[in-house]
N, C-alpha and C positions, 0 to 999 in steps of 0.2 A: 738740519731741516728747518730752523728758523722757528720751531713752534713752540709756544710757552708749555713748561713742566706743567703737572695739572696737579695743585696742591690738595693733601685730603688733609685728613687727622683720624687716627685710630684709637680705641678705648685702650686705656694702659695695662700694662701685662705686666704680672708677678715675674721677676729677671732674675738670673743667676749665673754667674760666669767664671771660667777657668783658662788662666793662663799660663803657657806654656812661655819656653826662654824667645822663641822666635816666631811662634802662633798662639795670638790670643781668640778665645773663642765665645760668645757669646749665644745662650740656650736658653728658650722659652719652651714652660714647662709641655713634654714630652716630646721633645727634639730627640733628635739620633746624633750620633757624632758625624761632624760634617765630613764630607770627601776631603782630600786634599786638594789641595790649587791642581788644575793640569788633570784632571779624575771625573769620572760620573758615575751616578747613583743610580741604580733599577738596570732594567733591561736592554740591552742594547738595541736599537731599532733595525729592521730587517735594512731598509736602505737610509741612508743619513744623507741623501738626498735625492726629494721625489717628485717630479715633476706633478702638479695638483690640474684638476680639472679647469684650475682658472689659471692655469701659466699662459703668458702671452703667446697669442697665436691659435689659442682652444677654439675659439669664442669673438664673435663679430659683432660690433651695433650696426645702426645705421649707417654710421659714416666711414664702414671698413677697419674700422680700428680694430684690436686685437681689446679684448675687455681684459683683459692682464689680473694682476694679483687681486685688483679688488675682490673677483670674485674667489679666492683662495679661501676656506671657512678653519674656522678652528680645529677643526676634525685632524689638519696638516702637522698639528701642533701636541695634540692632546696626546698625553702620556710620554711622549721623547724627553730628555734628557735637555736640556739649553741652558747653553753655558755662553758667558757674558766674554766678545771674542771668540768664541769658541774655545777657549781654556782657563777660565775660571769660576767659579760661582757655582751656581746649580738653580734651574728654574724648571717647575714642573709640573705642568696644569691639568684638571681633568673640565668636563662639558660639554656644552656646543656653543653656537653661534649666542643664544638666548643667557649664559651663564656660566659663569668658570670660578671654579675654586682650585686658588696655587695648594698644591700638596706638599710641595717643598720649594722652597726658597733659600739659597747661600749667597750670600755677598761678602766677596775676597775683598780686603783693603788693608789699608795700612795703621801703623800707630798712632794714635792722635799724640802722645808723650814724646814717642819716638817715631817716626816715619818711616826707620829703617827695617824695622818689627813689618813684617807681614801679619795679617790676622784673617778669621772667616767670621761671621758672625751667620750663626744658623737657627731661620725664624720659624717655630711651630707655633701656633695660637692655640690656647685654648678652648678654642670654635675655628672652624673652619675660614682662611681668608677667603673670602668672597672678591673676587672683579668682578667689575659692575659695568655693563654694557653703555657707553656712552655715546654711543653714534657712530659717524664716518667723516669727523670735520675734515679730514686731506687724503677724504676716497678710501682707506683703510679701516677695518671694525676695530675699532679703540677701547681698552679697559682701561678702568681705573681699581686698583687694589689698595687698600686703606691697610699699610704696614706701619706698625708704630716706631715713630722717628724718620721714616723713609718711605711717605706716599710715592708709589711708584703708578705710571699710565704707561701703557704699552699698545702699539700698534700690529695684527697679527698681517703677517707675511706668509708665502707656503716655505713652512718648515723653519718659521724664524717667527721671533718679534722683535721689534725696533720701537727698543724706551728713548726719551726725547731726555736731551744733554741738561742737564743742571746746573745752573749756576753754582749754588753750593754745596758742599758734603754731605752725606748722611753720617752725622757723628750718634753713636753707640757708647754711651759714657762710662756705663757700665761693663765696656769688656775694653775700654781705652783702645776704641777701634772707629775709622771714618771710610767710606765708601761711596763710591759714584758709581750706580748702577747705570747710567748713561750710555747708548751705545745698540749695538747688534748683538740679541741672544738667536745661537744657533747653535748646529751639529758641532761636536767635536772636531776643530779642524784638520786633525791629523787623519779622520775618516774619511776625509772629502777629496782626497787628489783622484780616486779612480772615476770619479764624474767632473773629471775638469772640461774634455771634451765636447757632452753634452751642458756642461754651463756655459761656455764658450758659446754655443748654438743660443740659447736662450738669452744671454745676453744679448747679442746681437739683434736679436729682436727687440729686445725690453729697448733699445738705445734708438731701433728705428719705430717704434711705437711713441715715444717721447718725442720724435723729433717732428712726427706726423701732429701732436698734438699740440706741441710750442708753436709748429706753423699756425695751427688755426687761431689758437691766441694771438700770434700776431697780426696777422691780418686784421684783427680788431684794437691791435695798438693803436691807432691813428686815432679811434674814437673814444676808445676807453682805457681811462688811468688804471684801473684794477687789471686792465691786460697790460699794459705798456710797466706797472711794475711787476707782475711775472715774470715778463722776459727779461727785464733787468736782474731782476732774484737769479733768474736761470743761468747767467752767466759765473758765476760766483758755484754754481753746484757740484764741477769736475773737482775742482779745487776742497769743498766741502766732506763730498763722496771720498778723495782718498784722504786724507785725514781721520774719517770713520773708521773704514776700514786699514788704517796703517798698522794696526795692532791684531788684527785677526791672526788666529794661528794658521799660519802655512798658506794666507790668502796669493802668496805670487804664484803658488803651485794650482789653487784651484780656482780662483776670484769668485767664491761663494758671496761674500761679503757685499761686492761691486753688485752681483748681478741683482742680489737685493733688495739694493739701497737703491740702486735705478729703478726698480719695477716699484716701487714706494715712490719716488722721485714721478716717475708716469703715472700713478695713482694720482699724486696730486694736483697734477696739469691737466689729467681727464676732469677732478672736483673743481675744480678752477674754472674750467671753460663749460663744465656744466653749468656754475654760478651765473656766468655771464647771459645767459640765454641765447636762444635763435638768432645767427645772424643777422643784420637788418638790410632791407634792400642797397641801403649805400654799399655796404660793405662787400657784398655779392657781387655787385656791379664793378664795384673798383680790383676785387679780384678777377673778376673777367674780363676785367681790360688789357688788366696788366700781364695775366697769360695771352691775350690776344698779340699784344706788342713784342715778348716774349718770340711766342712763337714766327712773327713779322722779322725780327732781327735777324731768326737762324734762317729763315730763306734769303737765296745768291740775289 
């Protein structure tokens, strides 16, 4: 998605850890023992996928657009199970819109000694982590959660959040463990094929709501660079999108992942062309020509 990790720093915590021959594990004090890789913790949610009052198509502005994910609230999120892929880790929040505190947090990775070593590293704080509401800089409600060693920012999706790719690891020195929480947390994907159907439907919207809104951007490429490199970014995103999701569990059975990362993908082309403001007469005008010509061409 192109957008910078969002660095914190958190107060250090008393550490203790125990490793196994091929899972090292890493506990801050009153942690539970983590799931396994492939596993979730708590209750299983009634549907592991559900379409939210702000799925594209709900919801219209002015200019016919579908208001899509942005307006999805935490509410989609709070208490489920999200797992990094869909099969590993564990992320688990409670809240609203105004406030979240992670309840459980796991991060799967590997050995820092050995790479071969799988590990979990599972984070309970002695106080409650707190996310901390940071705005909507690419049209989605974005936290920031201050995890020591591993500030993570998340963007919430309905029934997902979307952490932004790190350049480097979050190394755990103390359980000789490194991790890239980077990536799509959502439903277990082995939950997800009996709604492949209806994500199919909602993608196809999410794909024609983006396409409505890359146009209006362009149309304003001619006069503004800040449009004319969106469209350019925009090319580069099929490409980007499967790469995200090339790892989701059982994503060719259900493309939970795709539909996502597109409705995040039109979130930020809605924030984008909100940035730019109101057309300007030119630009009105030179669209209306050029449908007028348009339309000229297709008559005999």
């Amino acid at each position: 998605m192109n957008r910078p990790f969002v660095s914190a720093l958190f107060g250090l915590l008393s550490l203790g850890f125990c490793v196994a021959p091929s899972n090292a594990q890493l506990m801050l004090p009153g942690a539970a023992p983590a799931a396994a890789e492939g596993t979730t913790a708590g209750a299983k949610p009634k549907s592991a996928h559900k379409g939210s009052p702000g799925s594209p198509g709900s919801k219209t502005n002015d200019a016919g657009l579908a208001k899509g994910p942005a307006a999805a609230g935490v509410a989609s999120v709070v208490g489920r199970p999200l797992m990094l892929n869909g099969k590993s880790g564990l992320l688990q929040i409670s809240g609203d819109d105004n406030a979240i505190v992670v309840d459980k947090l796991q991060l799967a990775g590997e050995g820092v000694s050995d790479s071969s070593q799988r590990c979990v590293v599972d984070i309970v704080g002695e106080t409650p982590i707190e996310a901390t509401p940071v705005g909507r800089p690419d049209g989605l409600a974005r936290f920031e959660a201050k995890v020591s060693a591993c500030p993570i920012s998340f963007d919430v999706l309905d029934g997902a959040v979307l952490v932004p790719s790190q350049i480097t690891a979050c190394v755990f020195k103390a359980a000789d463990c490194q991790t890239t929480p980077g990536g799509l947390w959502g439903p277990d994907g082995a939950s997800l094929a009996g709604d492949a159907a209806k994500i199919v439907k909602e993608r196809a919207e999410a794909e024609r709501t983006m396409g409505k809104l890359l146009q209006l951007i362009g149309d304003r490429a001619q006069d503004s660079a800040r449009a004319a490199d969106v469209v350019r970014d925009q090319n580069g995103f099929a490409g980007r999108r499967d790469e995200l999701c090339h790892d989701y569990a059982s994503e060719s059975v259900h493309g939970f992942c795709a539909l996502r990362v597109t409705e995040a993908r039109a979130a930020l082309l809605r924030a984008r062309l909100d940035e730019l403001g109101p057309a300007t007469a030119k630009t009105s005008s030179e669209k209306a020509r050029k449908a007028k010509a348009k339309k000229g061409d297709k008559q005999p």
